[in-house]
OpenMM code with the backbone's topology and positions (N, CA, C; nanometers):
from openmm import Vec3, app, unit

residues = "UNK UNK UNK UNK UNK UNK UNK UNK UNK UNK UNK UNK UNK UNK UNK UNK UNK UNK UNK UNK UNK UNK UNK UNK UNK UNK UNK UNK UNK UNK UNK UNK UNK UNK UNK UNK UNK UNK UNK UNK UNK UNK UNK UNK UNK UNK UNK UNK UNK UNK UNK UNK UNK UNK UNK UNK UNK UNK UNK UNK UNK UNK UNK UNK UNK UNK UNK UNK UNK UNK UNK UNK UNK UNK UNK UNK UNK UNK UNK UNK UNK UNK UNK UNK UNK UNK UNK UNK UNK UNK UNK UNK UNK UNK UNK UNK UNK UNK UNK UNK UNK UNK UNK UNK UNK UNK UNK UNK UNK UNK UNK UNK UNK UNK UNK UNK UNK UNK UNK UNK UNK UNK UNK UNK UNK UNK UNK UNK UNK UNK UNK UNK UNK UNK UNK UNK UNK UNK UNK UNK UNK UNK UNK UNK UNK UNK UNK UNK UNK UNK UNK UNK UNK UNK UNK UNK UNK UNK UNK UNK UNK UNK UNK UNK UNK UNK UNK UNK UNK UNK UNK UNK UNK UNK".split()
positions = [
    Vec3(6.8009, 5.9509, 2.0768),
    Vec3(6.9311, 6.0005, 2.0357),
    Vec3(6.9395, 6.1522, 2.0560),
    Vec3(6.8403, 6.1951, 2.0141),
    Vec3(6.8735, 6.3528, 2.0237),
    Vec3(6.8372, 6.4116, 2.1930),
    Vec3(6.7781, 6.3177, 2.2762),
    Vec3(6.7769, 6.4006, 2.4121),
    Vec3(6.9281, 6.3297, 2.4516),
    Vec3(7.0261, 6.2449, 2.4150),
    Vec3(7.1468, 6.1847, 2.4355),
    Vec3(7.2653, 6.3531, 2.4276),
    Vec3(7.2457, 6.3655, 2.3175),
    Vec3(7.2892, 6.4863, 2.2297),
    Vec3(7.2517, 6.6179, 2.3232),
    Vec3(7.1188, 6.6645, 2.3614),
    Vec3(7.0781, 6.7580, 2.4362),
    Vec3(7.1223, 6.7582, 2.5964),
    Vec3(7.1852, 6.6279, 2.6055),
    Vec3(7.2034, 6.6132, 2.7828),
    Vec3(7.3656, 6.6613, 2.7934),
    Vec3(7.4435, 6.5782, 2.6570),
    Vec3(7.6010, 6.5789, 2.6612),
    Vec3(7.6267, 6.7617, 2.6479),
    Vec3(7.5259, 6.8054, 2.5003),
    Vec3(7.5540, 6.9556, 2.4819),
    Vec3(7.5300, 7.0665, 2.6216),
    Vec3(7.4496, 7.0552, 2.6848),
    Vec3(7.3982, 7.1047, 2.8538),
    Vec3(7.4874, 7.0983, 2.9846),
    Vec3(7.5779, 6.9394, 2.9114),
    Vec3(7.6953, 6.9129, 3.0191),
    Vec3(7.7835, 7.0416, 2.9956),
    Vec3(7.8451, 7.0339, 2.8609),
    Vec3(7.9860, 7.1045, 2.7927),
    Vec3(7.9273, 7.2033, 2.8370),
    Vec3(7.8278, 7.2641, 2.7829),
    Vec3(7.8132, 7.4625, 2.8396),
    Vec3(7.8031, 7.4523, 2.9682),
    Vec3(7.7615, 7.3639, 3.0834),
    Vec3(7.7966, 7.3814, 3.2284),
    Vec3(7.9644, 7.4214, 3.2402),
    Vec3(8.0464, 7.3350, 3.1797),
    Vec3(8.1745, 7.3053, 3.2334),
    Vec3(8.2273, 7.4703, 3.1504),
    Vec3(8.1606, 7.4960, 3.0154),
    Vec3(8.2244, 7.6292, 2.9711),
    Vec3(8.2157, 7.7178, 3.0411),
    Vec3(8.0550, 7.7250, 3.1106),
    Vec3(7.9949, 7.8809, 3.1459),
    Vec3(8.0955, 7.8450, 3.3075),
    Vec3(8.1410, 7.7393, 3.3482),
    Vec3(8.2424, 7.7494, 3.4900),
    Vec3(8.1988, 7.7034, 3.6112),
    Vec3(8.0348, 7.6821, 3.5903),
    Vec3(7.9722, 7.6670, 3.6580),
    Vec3(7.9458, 7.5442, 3.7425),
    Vec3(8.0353, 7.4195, 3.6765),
    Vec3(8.0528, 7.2954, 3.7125),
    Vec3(8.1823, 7.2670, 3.6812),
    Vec3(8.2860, 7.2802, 3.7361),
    Vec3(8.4358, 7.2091, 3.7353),
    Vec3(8.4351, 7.0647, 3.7395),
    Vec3(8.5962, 7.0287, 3.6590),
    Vec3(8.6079, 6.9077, 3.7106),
    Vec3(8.6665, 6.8744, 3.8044),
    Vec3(8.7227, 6.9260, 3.8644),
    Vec3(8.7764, 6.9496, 4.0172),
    Vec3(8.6917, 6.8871, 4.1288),
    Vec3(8.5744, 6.9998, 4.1181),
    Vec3(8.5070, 7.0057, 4.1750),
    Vec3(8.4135, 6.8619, 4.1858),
    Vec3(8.3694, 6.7657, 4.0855),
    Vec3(8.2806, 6.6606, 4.0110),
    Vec3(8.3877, 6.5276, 4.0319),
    Vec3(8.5290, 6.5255, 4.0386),
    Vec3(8.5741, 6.4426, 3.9633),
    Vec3(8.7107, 6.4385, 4.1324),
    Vec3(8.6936, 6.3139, 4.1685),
    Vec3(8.7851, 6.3284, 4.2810),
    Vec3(8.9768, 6.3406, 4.2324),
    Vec3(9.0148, 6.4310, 4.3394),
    Vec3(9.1615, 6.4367, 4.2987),
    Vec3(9.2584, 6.3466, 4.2997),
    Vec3(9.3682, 6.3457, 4.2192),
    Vec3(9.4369, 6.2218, 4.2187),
    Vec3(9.4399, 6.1378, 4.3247),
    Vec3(9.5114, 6.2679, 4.3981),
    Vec3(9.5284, 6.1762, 4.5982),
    Vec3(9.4030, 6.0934, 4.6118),
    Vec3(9.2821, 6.1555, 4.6266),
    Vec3(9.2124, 6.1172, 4.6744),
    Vec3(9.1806, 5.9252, 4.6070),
    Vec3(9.2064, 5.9549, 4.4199),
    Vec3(9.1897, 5.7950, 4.3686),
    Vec3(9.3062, 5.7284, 4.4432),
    Vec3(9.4063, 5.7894, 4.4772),
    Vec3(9.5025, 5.6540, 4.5045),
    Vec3(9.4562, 5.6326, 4.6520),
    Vec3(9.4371, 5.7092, 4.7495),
    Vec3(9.3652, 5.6839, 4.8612),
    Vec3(9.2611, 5.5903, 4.8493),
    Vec3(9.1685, 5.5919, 4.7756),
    Vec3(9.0537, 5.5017, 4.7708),
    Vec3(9.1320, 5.3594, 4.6985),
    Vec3(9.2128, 5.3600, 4.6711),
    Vec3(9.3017, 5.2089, 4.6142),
    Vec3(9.3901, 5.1312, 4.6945),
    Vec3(9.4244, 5.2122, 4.7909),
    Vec3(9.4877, 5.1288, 4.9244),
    Vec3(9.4405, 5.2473, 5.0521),
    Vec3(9.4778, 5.0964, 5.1418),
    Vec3(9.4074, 5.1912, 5.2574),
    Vec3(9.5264, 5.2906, 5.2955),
    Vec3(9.4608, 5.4053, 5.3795),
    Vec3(9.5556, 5.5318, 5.4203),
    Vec3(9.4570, 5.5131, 5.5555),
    Vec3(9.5654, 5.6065, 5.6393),
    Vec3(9.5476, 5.6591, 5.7695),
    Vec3(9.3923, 5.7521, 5.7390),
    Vec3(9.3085, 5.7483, 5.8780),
    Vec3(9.2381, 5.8398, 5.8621),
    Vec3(9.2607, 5.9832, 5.8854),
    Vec3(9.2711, 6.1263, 5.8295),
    Vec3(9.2919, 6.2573, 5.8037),
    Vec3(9.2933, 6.2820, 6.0197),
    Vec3(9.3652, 6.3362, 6.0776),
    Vec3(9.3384, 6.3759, 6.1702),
    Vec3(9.3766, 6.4973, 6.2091),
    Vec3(9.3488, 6.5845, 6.3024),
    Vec3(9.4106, 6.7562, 6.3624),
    Vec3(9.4179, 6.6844, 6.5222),
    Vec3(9.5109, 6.7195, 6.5876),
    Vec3(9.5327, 6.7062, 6.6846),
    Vec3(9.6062, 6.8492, 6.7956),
    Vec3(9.5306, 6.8122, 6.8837),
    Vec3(9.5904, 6.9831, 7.0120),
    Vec3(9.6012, 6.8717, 7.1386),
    Vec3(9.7367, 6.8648, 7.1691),
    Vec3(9.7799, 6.7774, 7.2401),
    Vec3(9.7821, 6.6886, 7.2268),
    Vec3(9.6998, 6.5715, 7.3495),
    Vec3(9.6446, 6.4388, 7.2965),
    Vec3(9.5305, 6.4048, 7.2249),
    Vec3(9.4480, 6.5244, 7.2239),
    Vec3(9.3286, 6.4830, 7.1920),
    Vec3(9.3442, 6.5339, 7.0074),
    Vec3(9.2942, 6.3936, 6.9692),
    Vec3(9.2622, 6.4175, 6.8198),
    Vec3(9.1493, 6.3868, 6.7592),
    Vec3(9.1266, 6.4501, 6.6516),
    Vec3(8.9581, 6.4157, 6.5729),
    Vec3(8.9984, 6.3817, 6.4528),
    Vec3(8.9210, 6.3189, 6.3826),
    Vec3(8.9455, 6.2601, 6.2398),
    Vec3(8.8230, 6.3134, 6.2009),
    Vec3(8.9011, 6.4018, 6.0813),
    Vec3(8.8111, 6.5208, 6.0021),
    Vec3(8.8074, 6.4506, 5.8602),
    Vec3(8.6795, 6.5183, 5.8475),
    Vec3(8.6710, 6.5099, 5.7105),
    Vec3(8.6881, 6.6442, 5.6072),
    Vec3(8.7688, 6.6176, 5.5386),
    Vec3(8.8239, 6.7473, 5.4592),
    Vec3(8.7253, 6.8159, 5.3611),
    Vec3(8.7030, 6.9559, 5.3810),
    Vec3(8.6419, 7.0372, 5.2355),
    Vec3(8.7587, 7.1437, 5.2178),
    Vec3(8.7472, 7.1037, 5.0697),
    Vec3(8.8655, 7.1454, 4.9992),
    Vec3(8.8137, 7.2001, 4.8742),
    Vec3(8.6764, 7.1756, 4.8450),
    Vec3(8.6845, 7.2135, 4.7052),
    Vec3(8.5076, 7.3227, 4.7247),
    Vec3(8.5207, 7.3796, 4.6302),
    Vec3(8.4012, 7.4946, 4.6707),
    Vec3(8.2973, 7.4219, 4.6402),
    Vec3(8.2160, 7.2928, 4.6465),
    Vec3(8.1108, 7.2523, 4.6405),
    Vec3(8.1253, 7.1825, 4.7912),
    Vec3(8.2572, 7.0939, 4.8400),
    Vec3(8.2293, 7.0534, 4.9982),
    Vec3(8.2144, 7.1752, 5.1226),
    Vec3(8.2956, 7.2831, 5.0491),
    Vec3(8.2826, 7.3819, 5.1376),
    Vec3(8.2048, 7.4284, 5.1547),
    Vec3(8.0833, 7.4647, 5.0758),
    Vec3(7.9635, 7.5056, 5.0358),
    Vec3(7.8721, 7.3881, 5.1343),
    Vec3(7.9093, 7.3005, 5.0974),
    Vec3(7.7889, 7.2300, 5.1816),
    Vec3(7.8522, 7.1921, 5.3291),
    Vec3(7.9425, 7.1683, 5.3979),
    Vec3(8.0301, 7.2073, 5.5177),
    Vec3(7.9150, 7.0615, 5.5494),
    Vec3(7.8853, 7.0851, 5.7403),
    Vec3(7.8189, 6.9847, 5.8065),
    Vec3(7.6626, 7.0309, 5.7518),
    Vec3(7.6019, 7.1213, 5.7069),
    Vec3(7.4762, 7.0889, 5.6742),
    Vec3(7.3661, 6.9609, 5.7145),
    Vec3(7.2702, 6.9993, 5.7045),
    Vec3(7.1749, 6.8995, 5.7390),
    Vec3(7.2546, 6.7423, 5.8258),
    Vec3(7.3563, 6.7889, 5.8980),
    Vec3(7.3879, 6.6644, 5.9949),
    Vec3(7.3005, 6.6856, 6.1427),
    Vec3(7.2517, 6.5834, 6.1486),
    Vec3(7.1972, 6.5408, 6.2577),
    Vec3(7.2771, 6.5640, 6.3821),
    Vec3(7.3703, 6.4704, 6.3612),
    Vec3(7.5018, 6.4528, 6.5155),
    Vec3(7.5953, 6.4594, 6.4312),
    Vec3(7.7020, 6.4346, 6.5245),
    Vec3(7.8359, 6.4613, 6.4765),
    Vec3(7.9265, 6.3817, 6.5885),
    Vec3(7.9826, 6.2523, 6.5386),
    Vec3(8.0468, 6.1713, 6.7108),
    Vec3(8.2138, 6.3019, 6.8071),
    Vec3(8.1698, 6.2804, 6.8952),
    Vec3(8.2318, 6.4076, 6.9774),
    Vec3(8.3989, 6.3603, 6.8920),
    Vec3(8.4716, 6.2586, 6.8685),
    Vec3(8.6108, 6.2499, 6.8321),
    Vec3(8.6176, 6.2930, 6.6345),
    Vec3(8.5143, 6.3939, 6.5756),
    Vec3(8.5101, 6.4227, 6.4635),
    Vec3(8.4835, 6.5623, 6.4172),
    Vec3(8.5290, 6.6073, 6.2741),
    Vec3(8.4938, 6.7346, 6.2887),
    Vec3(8.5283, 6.7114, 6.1357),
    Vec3(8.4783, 6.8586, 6.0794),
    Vec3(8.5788, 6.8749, 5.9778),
    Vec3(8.6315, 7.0045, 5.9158),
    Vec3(8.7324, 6.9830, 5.8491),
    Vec3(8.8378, 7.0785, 5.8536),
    Vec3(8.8244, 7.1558, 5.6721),
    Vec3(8.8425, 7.2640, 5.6991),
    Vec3(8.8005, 7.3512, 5.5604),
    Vec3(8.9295, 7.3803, 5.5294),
    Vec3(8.9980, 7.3713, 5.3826),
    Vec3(9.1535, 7.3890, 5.3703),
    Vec3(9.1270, 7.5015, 5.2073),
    Vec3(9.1586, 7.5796, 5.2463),
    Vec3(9.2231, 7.7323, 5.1448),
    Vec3(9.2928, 7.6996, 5.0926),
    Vec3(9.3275, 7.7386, 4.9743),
    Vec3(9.4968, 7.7637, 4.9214),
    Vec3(9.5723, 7.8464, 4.9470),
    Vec3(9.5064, 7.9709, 4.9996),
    Vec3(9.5507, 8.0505, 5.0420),
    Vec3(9.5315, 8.1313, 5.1712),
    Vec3(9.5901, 8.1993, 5.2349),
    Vec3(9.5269, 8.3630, 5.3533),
    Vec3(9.4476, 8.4086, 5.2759),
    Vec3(9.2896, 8.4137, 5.3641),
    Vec3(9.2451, 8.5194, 5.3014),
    Vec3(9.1050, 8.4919, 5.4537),
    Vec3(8.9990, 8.6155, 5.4028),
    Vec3(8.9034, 8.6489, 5.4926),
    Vec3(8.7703, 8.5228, 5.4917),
    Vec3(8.7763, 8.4584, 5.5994),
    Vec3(8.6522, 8.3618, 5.5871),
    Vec3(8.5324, 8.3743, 5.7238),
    Vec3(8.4523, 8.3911, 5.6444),
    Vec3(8.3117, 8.3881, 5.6771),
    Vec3(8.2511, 8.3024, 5.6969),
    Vec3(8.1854, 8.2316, 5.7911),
    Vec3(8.1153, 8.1051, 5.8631),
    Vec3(7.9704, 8.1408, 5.8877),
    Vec3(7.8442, 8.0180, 5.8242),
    Vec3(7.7587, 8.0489, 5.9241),
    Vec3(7.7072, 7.9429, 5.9576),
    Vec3(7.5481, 7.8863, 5.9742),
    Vec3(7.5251, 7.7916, 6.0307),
    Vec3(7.4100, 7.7491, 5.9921),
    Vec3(7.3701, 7.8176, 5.8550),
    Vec3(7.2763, 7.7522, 5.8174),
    Vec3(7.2483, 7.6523, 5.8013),
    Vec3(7.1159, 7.5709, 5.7867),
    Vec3(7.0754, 7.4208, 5.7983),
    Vec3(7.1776, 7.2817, 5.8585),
    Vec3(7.2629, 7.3759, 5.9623),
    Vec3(7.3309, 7.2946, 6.0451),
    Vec3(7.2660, 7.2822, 6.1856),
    Vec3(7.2362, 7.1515, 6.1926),
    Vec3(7.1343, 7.1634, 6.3428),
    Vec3(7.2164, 7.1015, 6.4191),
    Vec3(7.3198, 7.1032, 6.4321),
    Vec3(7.3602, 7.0726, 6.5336),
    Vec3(7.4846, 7.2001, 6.5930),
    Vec3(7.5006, 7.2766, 6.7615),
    Vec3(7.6051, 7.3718, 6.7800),
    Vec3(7.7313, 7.2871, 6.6937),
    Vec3(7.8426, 7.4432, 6.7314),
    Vec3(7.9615, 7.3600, 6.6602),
    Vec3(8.0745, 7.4853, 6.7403),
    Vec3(8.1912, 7.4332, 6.7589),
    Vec3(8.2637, 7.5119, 6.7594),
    Vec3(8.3650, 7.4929, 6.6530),
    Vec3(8.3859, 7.6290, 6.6157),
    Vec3(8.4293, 7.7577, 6.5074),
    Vec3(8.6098, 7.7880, 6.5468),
    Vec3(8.6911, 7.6659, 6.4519),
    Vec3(8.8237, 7.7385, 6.4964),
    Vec3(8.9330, 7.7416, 6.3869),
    Vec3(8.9874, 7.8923, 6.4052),
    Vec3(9.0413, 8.0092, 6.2634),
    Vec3(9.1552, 7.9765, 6.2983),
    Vec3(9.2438, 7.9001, 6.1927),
    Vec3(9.4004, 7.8796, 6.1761),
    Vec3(9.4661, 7.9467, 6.1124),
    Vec3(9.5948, 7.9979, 6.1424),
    Vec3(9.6704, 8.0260, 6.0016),
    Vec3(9.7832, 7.9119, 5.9347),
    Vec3(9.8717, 7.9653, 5.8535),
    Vec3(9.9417, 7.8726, 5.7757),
    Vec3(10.0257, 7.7784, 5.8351),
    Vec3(10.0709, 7.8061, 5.9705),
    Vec3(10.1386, 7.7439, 6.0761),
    Vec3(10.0524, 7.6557, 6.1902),
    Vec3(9.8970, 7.6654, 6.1421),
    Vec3(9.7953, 7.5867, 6.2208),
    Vec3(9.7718, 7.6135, 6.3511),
    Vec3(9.8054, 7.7440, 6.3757),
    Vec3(9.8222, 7.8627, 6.5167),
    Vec3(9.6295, 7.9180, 6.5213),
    Vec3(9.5986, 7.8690, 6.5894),
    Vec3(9.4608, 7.9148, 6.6604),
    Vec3(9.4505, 8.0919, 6.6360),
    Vec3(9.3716, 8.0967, 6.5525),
    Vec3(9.3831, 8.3003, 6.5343),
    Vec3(9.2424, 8.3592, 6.5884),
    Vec3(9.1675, 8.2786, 6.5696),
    Vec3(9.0347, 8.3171, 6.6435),
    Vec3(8.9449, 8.2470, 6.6596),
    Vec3(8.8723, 8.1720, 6.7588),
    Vec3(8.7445, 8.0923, 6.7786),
    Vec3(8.5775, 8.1159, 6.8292),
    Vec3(8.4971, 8.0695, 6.7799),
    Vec3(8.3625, 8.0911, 6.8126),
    Vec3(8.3391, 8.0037, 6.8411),
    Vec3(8.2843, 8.0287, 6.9718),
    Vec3(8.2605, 7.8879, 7.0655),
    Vec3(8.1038, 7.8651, 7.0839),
    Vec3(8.0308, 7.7075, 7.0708),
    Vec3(7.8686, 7.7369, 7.0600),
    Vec3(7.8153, 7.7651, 6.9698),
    Vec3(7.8564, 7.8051, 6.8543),
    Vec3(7.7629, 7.8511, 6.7831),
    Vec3(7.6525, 7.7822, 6.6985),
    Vec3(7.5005, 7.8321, 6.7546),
    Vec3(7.3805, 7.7813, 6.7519),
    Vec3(7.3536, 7.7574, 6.5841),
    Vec3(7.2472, 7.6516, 6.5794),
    Vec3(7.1807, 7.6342, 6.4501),
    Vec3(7.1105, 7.7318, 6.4246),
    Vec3(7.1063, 7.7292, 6.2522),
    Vec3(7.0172, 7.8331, 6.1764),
    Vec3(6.9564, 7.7528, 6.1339),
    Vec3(6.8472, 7.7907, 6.1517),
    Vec3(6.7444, 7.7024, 6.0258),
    Vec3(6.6488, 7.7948, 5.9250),
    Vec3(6.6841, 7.9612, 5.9835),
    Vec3(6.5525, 8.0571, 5.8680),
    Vec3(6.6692, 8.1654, 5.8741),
    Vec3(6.6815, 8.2534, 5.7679),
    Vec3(6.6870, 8.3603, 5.6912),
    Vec3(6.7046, 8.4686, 5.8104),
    Vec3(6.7689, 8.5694, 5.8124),
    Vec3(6.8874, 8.6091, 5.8406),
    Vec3(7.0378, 8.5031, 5.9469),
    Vec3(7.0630, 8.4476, 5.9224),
    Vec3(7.1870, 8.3492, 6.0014),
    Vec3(7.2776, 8.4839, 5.9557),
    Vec3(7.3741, 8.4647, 6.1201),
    Vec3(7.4739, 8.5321, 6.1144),
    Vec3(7.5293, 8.4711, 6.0976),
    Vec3(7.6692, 8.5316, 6.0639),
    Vec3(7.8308, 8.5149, 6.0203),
    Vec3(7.9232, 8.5179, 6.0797),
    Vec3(7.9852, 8.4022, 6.0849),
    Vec3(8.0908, 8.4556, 6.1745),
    Vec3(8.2308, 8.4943, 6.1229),
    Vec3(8.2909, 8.6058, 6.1556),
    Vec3(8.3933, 8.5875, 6.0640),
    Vec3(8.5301, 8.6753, 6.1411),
    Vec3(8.5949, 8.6135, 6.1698),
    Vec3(8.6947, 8.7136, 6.2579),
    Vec3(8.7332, 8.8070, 6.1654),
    Vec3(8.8224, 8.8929, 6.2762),
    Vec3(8.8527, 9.0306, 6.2038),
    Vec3(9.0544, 9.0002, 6.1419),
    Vec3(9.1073, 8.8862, 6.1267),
    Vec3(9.1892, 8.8177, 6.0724),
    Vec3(9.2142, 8.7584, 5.9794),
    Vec3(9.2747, 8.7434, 5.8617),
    Vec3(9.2989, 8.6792, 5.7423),
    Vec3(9.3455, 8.5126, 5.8141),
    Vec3(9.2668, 8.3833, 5.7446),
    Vec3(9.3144, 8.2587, 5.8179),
    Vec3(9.3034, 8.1800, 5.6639),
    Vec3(9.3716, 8.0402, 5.6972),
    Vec3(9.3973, 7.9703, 5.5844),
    Vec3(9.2936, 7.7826, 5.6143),
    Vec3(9.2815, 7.7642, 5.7227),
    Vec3(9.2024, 7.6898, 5.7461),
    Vec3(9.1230, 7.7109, 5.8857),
    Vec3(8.9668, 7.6198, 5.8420),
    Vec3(8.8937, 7.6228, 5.9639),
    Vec3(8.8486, 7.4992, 5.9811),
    Vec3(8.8248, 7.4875, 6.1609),
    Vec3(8.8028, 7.3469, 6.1796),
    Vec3(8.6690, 7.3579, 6.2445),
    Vec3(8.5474, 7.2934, 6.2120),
    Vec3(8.4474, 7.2898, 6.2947),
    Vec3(8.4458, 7.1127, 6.3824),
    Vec3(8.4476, 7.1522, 6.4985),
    Vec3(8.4090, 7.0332, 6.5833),
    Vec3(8.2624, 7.0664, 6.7025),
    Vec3(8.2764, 6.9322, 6.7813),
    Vec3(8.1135, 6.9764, 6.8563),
    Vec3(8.0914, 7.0499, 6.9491),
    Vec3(8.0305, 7.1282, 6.9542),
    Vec3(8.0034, 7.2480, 7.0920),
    Vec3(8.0654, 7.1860, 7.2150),
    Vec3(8.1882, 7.3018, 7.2538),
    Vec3(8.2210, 7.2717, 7.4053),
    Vec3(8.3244, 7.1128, 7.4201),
    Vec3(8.3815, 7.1700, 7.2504),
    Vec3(8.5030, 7.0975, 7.2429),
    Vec3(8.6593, 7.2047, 7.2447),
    Vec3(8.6318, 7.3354, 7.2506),
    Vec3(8.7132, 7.4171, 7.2498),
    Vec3(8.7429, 7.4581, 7.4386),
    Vec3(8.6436, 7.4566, 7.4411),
    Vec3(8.6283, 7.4420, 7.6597),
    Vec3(8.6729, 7.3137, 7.7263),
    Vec3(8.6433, 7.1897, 7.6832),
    Vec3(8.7051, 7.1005, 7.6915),
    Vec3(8.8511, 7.0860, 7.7150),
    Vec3(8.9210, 7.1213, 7.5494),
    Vec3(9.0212, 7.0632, 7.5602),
    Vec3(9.1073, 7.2678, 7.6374),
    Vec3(9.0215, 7.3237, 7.6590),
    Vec3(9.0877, 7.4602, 7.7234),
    Vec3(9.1786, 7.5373, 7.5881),
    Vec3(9.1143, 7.5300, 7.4913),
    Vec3(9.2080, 7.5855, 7.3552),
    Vec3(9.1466, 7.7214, 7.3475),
    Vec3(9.3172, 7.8393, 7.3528),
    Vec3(9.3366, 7.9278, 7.3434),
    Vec3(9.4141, 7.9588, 7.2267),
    Vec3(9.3784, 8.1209, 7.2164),
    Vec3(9.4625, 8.1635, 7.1001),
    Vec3(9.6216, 8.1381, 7.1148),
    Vec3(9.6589, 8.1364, 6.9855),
    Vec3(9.7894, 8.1210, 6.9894),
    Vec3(9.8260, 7.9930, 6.9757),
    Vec3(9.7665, 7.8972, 7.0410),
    Vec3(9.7888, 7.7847, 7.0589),
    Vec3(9.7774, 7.6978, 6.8964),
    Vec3(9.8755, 7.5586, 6.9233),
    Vec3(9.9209, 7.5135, 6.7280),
    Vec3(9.8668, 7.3742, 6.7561),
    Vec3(9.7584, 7.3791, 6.6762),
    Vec3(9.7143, 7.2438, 6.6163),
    Vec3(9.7953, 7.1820, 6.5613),
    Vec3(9.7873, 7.0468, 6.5567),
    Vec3(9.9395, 6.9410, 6.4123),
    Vec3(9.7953, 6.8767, 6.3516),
    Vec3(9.8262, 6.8210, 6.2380),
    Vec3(9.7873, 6.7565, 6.1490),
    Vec3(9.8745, 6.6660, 6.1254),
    Vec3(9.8006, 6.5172, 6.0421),
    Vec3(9.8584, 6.3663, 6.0752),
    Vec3(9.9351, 6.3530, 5.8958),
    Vec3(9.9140, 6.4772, 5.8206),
    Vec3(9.9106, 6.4412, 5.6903),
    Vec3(9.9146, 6.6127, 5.6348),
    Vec3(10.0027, 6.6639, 5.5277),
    Vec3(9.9972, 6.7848, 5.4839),
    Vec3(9.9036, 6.8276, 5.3907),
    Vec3(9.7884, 6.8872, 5.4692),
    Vec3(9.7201, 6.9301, 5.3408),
    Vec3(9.7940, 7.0345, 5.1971),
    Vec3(9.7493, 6.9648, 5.0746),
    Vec3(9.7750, 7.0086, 4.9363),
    Vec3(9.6328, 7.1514, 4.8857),
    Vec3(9.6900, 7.2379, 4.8355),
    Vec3(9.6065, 7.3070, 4.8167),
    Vec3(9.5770, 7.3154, 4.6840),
    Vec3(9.4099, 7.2977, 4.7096),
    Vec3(9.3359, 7.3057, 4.5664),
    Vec3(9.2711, 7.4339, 4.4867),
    Vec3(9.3493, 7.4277, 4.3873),
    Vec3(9.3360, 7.5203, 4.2919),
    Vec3(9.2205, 7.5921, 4.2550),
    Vec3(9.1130, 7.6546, 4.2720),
    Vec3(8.9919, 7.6701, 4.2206),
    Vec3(8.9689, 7.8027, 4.2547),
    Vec3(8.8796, 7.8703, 4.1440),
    Vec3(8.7750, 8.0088, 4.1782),
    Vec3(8.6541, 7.9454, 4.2074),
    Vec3(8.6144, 7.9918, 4.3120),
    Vec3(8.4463, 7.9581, 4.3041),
    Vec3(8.3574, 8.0716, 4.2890),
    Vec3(8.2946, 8.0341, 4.2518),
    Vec3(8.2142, 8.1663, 4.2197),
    Vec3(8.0478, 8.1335, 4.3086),
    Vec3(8.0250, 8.2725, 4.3403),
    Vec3(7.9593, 8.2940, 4.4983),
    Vec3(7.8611, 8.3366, 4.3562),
    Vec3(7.7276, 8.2936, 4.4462),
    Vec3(7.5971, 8.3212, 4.4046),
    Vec3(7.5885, 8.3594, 4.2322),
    Vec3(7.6458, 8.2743, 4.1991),
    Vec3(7.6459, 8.2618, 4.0548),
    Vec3(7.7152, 8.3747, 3.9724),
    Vec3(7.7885, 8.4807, 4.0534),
    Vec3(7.8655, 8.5823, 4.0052),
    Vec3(7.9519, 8.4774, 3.9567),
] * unit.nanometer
topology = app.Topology()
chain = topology.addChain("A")
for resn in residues:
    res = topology.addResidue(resn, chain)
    for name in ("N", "CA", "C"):
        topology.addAtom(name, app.Element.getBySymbol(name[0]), res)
């Protein structure tokens, strides 16, 4: 009984000290009614060619992005959604597989891309981070931006409006 008591009290001061949301733990409405009937799968599309992404939206998917993926099938990617403009920073740690790196703004207008960019697997990984305020990023597989010939300027569509999720996250435990 009392390690019952010591596990529930350990929960509550996680969720006080901020450090564990329910946001973050606890899937969003959409997402329960999605899992209760079937929905379309999430897609970004530049022309004909489309990928069915998987969405990070909340600062624990974003945090862990493609990480430790092996492969990645060339018609997939996934897509990082802000609530807001603001400055984002990319890197590539314990992602072993390349990826290309592409910076949207609110109109889904291509603002800057990194094309290739190699796995990190040790301590210093660079960053990538354009010199532009963007609201979403899409990672797909190396020498999918050469492929489909995607230039700046150019407007991605999406199959479904991303909703923006509410959250502070807090970086390195600040």
């Amino acid at each position: 009984m009392k390690s019952y008591r010591a596990i529930v009290i350990l929960f509550v001061m996680f969720f006080m000290a901020g450090v564990v949301r329910a946001e973050d733990i606890s899937p969003a409405p959409e997402a329960q009614a999605e899992s209760a009937g079937k929905t379309e799968p999430k897609q970004v599309c530049f022309n004909s060619q489309c990928y069915q992404v998987e969405i990070a939206d909340t600062c624990i998917t974003r945090a862990k992005g493609l990480q430790y993926r092996e492969t990645l099938p060339e018609d997939r990617g996934m897509l990082f959604v802000f609530q807001s403009i603001g400055p984002r920073g990319f890197w590539m740690k314990d992602t072993p597989i390349p990826l290309d790196i592409i910076w949207l703004d609110d109109d889904k207008r291509v603002l800057a891309i990194e094309q290739n960019a190699p796995p990190c697997i040790r301590n210093p990984c660079p960053i990538y981070k354009p010199e532009v305020p963007t609201r979403f990023v899409l990672e797909v597989n190396a020498g999918q931006v050469e492929k489909l010939s995607l230039q700046l300027g150019d407007r991605l569509t999406f199959n479904w409006e991303p909703k923006p999720i509410f959250t502070r996250c807090q970086v390195g435990g600040r």
